[in-house]
C-alpha positions as CSV (number, residue, x, y, z in Angstrom):
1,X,0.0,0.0,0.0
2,X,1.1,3.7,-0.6
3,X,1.3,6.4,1.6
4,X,-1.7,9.0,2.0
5,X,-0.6,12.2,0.2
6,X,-1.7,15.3,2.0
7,X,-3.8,18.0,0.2
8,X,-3.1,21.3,1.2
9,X,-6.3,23.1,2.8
10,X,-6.3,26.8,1.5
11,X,-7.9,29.8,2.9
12,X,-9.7,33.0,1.7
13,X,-7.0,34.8,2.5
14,X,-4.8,32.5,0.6
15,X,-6.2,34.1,-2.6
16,X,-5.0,37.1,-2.4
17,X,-1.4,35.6,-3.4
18,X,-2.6,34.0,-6.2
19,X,-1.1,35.5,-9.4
20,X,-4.2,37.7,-11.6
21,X,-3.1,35.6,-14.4
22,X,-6.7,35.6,-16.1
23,X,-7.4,32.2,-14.6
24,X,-9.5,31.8,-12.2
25,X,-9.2,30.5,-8.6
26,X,-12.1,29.3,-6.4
27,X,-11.9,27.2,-3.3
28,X,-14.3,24.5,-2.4
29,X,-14.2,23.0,1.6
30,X,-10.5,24.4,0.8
31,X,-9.6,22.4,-2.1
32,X,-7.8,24.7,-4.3
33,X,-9.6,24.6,-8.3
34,X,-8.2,26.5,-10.9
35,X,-9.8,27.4,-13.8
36,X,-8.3,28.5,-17.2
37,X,-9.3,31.7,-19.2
38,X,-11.1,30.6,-21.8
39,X,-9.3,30.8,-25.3
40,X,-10.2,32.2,-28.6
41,X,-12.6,29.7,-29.8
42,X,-15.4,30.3,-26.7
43,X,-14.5,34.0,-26.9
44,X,-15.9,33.9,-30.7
45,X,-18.5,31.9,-29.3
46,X,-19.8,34.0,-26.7
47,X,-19.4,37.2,-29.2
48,X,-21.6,35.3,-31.6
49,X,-24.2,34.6,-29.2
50,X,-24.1,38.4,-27.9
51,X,-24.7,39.6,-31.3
52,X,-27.5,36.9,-32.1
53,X,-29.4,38.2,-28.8
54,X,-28.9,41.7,-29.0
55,X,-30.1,42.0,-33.1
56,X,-33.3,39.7,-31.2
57,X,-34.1,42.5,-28.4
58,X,-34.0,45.2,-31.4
59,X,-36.5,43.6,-33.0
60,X,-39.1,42.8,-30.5
């Protein structure tokens, strides 16, 4: 059998000295998660979708 590796538990205040890197960093029962920016391919996706709804609320 292996040996039990120890997670670290992280803190609120932990965040703070995480680098603004454009990911982002969330804690969960202080489990760290890290998140990465989303890349060009959503971003074209979500500018798509803005347009689409935007020309809809002009027209109704």
């Amino acid at each position: 059998m292996g040996m039990a590796v120890a997670i670290p538990h992280y803190t609120v205040d932990d965040l703070e000295h995480f680098p603004h890197d454009g990911n982002r960093y969330e804690l969960l029962d202080g489990v760290l998660l890290v998140t990465p920016a989303p890349g060009y391919p959503h971003e074209t996706i979500v500018s798509n979708v803005v347009q689409a709804l935007m020309l809809a609320v002009q027209v109704s």
